[in-house]
C-alpha positions as CSV (number, residue, x, y, z in Angstrom):
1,X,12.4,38.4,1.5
2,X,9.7,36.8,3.9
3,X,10.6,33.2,4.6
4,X,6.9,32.3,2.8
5,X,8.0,33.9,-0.5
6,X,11.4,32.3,-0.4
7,X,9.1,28.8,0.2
8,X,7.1,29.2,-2.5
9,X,10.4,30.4,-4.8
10,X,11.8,27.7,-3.8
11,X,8.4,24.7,-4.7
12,X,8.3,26.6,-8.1
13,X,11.7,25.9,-8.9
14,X,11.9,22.9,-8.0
15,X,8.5,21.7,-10.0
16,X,9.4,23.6,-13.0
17,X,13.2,21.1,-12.7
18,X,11.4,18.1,-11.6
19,X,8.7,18.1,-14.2
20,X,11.4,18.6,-17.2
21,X,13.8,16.4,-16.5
22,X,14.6,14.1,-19.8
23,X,13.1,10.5,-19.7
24,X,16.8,9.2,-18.3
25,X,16.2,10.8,-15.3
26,X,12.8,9.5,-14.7
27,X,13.8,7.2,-12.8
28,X,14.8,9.5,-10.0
29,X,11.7,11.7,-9.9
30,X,10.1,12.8,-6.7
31,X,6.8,13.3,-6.1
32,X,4.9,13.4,-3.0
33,X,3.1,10.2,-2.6
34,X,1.1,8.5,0.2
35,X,2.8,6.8,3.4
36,X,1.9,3.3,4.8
37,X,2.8,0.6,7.6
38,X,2.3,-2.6,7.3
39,X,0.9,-4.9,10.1
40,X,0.2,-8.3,10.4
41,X,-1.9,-10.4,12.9
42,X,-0.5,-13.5,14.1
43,X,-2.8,-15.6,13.7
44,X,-3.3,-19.6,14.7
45,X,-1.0,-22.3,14.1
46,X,-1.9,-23.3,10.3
47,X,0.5,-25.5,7.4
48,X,4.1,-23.8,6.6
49,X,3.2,-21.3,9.2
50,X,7.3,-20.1,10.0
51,X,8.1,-20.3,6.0
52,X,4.3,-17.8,5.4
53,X,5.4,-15.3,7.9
54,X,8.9,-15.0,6.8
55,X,8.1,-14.9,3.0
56,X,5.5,-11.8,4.2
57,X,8.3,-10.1,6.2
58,X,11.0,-10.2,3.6
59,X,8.5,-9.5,0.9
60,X,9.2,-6.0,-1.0
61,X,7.7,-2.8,0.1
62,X,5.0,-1.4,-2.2
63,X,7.2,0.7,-4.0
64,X,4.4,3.2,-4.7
65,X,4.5,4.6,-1.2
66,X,6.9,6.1,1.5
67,X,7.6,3.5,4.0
68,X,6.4,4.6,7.3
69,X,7.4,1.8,10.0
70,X,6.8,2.0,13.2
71,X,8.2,-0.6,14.6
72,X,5.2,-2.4,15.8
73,X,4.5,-4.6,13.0
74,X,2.5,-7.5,14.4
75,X,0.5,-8.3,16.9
76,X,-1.4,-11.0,18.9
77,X,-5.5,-11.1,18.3
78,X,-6.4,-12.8,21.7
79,X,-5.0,-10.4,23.4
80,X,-7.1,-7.8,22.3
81,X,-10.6,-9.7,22.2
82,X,-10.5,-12.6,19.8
83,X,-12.2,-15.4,21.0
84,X,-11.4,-17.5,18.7
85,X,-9.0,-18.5,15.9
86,X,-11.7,-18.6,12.6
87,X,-13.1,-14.8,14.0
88,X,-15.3,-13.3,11.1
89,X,-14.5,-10.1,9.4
90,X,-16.6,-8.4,11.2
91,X,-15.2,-10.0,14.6
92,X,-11.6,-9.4,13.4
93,X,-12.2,-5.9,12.2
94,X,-13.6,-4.7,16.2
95,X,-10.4,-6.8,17.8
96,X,-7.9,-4.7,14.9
97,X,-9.9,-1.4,16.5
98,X,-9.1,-2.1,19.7
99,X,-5.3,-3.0,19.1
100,X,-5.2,0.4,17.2
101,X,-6.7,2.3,19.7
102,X,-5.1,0.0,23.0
103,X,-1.4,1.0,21.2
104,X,-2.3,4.6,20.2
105,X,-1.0,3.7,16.6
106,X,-2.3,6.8,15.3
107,X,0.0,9.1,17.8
108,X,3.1,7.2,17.3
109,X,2.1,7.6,13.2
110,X,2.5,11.5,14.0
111,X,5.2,11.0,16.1
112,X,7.0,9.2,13.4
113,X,6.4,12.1,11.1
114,X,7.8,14.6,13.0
115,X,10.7,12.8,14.2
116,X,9.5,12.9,17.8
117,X,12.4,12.1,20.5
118,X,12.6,10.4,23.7
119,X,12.1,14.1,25.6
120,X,9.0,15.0,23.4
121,X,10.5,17.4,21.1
122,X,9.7,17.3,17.4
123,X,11.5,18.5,14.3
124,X,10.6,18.7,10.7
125,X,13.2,16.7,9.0
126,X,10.9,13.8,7.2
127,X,8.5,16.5,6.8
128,X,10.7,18.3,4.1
129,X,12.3,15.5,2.6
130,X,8.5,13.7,1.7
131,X,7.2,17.0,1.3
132,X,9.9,17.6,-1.7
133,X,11.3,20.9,0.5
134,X,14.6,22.3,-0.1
135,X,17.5,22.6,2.5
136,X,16.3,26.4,3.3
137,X,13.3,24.7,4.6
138,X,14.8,21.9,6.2
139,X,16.6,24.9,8.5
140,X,13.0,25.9,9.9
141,X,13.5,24.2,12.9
142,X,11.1,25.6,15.4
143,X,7.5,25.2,13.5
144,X,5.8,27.2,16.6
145,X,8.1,30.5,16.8
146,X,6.4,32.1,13.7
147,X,3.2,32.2,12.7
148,X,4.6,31.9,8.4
149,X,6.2,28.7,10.0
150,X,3.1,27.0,11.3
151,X,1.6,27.7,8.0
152,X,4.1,26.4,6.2
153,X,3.7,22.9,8.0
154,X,0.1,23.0,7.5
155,X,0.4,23.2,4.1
156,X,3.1,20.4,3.4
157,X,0.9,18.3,5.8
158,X,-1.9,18.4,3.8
159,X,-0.7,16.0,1.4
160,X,1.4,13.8,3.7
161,X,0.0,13.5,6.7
162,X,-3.6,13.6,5.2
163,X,-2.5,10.8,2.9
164,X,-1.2,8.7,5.6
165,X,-2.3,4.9,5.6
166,X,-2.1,1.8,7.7
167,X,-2.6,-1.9,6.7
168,X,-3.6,-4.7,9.0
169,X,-3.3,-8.2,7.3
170,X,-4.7,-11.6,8.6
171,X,-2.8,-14.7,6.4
172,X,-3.6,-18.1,6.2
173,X,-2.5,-21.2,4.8
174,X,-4.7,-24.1,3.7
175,X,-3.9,-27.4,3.1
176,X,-5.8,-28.6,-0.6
177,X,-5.9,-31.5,-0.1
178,X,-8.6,-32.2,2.6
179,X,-10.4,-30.0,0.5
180,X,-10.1,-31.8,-2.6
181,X,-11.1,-35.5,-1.1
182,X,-14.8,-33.6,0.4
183,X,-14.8,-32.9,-3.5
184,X,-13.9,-35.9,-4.6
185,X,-16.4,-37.8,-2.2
186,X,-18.9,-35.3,-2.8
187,X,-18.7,-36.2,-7.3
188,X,-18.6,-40.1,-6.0
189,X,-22.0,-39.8,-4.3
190,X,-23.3,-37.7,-7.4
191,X,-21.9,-40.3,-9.7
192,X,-23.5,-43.6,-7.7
193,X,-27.0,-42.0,-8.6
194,X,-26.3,-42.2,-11.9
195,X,-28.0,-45.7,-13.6
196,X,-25.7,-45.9,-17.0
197,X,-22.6,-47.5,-16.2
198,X,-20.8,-45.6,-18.8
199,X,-21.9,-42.4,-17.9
200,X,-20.9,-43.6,-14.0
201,X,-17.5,-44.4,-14.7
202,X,-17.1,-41.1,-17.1
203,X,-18.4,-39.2,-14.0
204,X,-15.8,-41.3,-11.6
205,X,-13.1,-40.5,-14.2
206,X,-13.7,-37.0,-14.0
207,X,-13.8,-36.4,-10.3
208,X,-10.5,-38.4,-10.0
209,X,-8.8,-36.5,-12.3
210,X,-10.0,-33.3,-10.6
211,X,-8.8,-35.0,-7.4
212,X,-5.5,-34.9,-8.9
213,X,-5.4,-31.8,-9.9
214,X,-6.8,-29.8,-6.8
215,X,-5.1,-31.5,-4.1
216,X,-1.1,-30.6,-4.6
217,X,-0.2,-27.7,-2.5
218,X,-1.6,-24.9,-0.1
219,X,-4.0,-22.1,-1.0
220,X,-3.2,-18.5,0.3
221,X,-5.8,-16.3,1.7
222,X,-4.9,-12.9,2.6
223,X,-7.4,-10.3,4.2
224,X,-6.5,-6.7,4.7
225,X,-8.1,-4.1,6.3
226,X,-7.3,-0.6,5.0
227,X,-7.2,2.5,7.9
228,X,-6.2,6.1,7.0
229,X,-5.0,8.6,9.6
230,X,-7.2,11.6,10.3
231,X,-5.5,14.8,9.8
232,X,-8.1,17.9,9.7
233,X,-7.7,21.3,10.3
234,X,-9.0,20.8,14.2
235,X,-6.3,17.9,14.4
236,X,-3.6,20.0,13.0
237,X,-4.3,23.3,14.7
238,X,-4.7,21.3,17.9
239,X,-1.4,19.8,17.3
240,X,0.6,23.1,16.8
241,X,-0.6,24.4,19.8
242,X,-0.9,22.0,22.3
243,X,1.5,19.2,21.4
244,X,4.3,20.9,19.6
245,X,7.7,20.7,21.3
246,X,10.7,22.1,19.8
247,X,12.7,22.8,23.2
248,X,13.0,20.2,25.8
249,X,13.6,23.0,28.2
250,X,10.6,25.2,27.5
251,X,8.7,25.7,30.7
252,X,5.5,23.7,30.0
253,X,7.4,20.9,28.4
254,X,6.7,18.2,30.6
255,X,3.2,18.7,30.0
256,X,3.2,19.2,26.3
257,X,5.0,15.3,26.7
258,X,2.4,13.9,29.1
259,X,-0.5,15.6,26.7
260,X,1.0,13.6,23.7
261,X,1.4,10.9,25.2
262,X,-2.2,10.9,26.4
263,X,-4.3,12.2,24.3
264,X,-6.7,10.4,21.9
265,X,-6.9,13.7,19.5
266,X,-5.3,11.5,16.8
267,X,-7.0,9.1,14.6
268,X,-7.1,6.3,12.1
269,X,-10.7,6.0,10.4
270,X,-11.1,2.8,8.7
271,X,-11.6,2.8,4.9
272,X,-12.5,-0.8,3.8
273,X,-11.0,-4.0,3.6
274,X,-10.5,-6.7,0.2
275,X,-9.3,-10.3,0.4
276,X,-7.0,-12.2,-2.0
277,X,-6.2,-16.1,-2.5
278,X,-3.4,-17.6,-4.1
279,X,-2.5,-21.7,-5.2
280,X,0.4,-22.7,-4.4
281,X,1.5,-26.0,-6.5
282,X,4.3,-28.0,-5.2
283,X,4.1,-29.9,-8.3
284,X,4.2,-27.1,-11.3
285,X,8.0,-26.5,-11.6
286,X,10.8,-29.0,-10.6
287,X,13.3,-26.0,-10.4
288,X,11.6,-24.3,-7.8
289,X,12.4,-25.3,-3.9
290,X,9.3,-25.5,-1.8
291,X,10.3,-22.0,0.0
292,X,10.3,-20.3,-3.2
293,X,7.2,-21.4,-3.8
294,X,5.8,-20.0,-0.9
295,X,7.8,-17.0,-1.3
296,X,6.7,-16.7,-4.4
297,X,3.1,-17.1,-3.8
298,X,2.8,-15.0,-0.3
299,X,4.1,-11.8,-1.9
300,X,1.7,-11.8,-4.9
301,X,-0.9,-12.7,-2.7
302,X,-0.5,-9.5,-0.5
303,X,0.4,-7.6,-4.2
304,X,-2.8,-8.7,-5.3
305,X,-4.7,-7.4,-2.1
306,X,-2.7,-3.4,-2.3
307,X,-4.3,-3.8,-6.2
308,X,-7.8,-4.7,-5.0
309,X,-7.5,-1.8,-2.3
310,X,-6.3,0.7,-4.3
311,X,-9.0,-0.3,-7.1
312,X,-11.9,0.1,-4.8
313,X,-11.0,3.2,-2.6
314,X,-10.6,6.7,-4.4
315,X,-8.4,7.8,-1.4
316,X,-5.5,5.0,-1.4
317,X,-4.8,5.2,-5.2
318,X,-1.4,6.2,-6.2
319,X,-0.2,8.8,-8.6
320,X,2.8,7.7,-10.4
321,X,4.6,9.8,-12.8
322,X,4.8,9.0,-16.7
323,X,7.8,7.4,-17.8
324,X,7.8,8.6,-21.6
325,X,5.6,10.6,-23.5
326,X,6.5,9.0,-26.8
327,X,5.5,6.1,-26.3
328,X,3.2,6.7,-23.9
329,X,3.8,5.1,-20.7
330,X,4.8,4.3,-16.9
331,X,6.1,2.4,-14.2
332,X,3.2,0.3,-13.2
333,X,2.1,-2.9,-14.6
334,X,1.0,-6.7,-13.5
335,X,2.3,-6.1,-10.0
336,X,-0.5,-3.5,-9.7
337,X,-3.6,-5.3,-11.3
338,X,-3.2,-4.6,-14.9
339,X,-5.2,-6.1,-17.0
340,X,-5.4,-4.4,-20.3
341,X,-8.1,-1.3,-20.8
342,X,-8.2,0.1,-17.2
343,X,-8.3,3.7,-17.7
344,X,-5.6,6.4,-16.4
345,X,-6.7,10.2,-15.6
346,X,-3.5,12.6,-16.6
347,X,-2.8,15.0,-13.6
348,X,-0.8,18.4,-14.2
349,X,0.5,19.7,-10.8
350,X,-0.3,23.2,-10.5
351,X,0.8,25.4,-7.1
352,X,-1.1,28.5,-6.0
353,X,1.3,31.5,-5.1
354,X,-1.1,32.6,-2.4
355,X,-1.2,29.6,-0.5
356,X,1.8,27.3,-1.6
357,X,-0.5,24.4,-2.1
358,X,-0.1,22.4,-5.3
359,X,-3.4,21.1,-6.4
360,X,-3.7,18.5,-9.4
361,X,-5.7,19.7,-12.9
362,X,-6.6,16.9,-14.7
363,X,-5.6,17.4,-18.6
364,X,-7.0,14.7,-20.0
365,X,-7.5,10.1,-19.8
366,X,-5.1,7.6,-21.3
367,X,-5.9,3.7,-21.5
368,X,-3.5,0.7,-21.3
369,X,-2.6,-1.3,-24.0
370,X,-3.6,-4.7,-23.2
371,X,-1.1,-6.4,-25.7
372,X,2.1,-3.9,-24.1
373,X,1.6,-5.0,-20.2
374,X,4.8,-4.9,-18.3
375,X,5.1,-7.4,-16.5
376,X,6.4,-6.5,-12.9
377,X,5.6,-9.2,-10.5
378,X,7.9,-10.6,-8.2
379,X,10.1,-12.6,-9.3
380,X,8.3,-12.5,-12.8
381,X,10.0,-14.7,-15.3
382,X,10.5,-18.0,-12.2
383,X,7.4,-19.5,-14.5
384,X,6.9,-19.4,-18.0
385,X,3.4,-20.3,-17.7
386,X,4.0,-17.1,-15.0
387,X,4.4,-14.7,-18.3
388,X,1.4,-15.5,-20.6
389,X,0.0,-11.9,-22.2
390,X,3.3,-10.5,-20.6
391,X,5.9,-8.8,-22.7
392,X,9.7,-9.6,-21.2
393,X,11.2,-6.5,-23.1
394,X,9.1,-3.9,-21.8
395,X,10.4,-1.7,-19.2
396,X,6.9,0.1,-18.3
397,X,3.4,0.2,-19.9
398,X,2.5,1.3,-22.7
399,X,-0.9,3.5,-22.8
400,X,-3.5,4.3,-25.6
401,X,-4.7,8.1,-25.8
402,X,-3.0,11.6,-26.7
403,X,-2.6,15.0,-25.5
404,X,-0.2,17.4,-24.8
405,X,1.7,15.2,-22.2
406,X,5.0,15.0,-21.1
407,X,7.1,13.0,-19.1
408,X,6.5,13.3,-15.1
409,X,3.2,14.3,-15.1
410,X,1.3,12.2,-13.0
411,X,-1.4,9.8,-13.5
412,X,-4.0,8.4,-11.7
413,X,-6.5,5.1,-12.0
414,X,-10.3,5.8,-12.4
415,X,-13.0,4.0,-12.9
């Protein structure tokens, strides 16, 4: 049997056991979903600076994607054209460019997925094991000795590589209370104007007690810009026959190494950016240490940003499988945005036996149930005020809607 039958033997086996495994087992589906690394700018000296950058480094991984690190994961703005410390968007989205393009973050993207080594040759290992492959496949080793093998790659790139994302993030920490007093002085001046004394001290009153209020703590402002790595059919072709390596001694290998190394073939195209702030309050919780608090606050700031992100670009929303079909629902909850009425399209995956490709057929739209919201934040539970709306037994999110669904089918935001 041809080693592309035996492939595509292989993918429909495998779907037809992934997609009817009993709700249990759920929680150990695979499905092929979208890879990201994470990068931060280190930006100027600001409040709790050491206690920020730690609390965003030790924060979880979005668990909806593959983690695809690197190594580089920050890097110094004034180094690469920032000429100053409050740049713009605009200003701080040329000087992320140029870092991007100075470092060649694209290449070493593809050389992460094909496990590139210190000689220049590449293998295929994360390729199958993202690309849901079996071991058969994993034994492929040399993409560029068959013409059924190249294909093969092609195809299992088209949803990994082509879905491969990169996420630059500027933080900040602000101090309230400076902010609070301009208030404060601001409501004074307003209330001096006034002529009834009663009504002047009311106003005073008021803008005292707002004083109060506002000026515990630090506010959190994340911005994130959102780049996607370019992988088209010239970029891939190119790739196979230029770049790939399998054999450190192959005559022309040097030259394949140096042409990798060198080449500006690969791409990230940048998507869009969003922008999230947070209040932390020293003052809300006497069992909280400052650190947590700050912990606490970072992480579902940057949560908060992925949600905004993934709400407003088509391409960097997640498919995550369905939990249970009775009741309806899945793995996803406050951590991503939830609110209560968004609206879920129900994907069916689907793999043509000419090409091996599995392409998603939509069979239908569910709706979350605003009063059945799982609440998955981090550390959800540190505040009750935290859980308000939230339900503490839940397990997933429960969803409005029917149809002949079943558990692992995938699902998918729309607007």
């Amino acid at each position: 049997m041809k080693l592309k039958n035996v492939f595509l033997l292989v993918l429909v086996l495998f779907s037809f056991n992934n997609f009817a495994q009993s709700n249990k087992d759920l929680k150990d589906i695979k499905y092929r979903r979208s890879s990201l690394h994470t990068i931060l700018i280190e930006s100027e000296n600001f409040p709790k600076k050491e206690a920020v950058i730690k609390a965003y480094y030790s924060a979880p991984f979005p668990d909806k994607y593959d983690n695809h690190n690197i190594g580089e994961k920050s890097f110094d703005p004034k180094k690469f054209g920032a000429a100053k410390d409050d740049a713009s968007e605009k200003e701080m989205m040329d000087v992320v460019a140029n870092y991007l393009k100075t470092n060649k973050i694209a290449n070493k993207m593809v050389a992460k997925w094909f496990n590139r080594k210190a000689n220049g040759t590449f293998d295929i290992d994360l390729i199958s094991e993202r690309g849901l492959l079996s071991a058969s496949f994993t034994d492929v080793k040399t993409a560029a000795a068959s013409a059924e093998g190249k294909a093969l790659l092609q195809t299992a790139g088209l949803e990994l590589l082509n879905n491969t994302f990169v996420v630059v993030s500027k933080m900040k920490f602000y101090e309230n209370e400076p902010v609070a007093r301009a208030a404060k002085v601001a409501a004074y001046a307003a209330a001096d104007k006034i002529s009834v004394a009663m009504l002047r001290n009311k106003a005073v009153a008021v803008a005292d007690k707002a004083y109060d209020v506002a000026k515990e703590g630090y506010s959190v402002w994340t911005t994130s810009f959102l780049y996607k790595l370019k992988w088209d059919d010239v970029t891939s072709n190119t790739f196979y026959q230029d770049y790939w390596l399998s054999d450190a001694k192959e005559p022309n290998a040097a030259a394949k190494k140096k042409n990798f190394d060198t080449t500006d073939l690969f791409q990230l195209e940048f998507i869009g950016s969003e922008s999230a702030t947070s209040l932390v309050t020293f003052s809300l919780s006497e069992k909280r240490t400052e650190n947590q608090i700050i912990d606490l606050a970072v992480t579902r700031n940057v949560d908060n940003v992925y949600a905004k992100l993934q709400k407003k670009y088509d391409v960097f929303k997640t498919k995550v499988p369905l939990y249970s079909a009775s009741p309806l629902s899945a793995k996803i909850g406050m951590k991503e945005g939830l609110e209560g009425g968004e609206k879920f399209e129900v994907l069916e995956a689907n793999m043509d036996p000419k090409t091996g490709i599995i392409e998603y057929k939509k069979k239908g739209t569910i709706k979350v149930d605003k009063n059945n919201i799982w609440d998955n934040r981090y550390n959800a539970g540190l505040l009750d005020e935290d859980n308000k709306g939230a339900k503490k037994e839940l397990e997933a999110t429960l969803f409005e809607g029917g149809g002949k669904f079943y558990s692992g089918m995938l699902i998918r935001q729309i607007n």
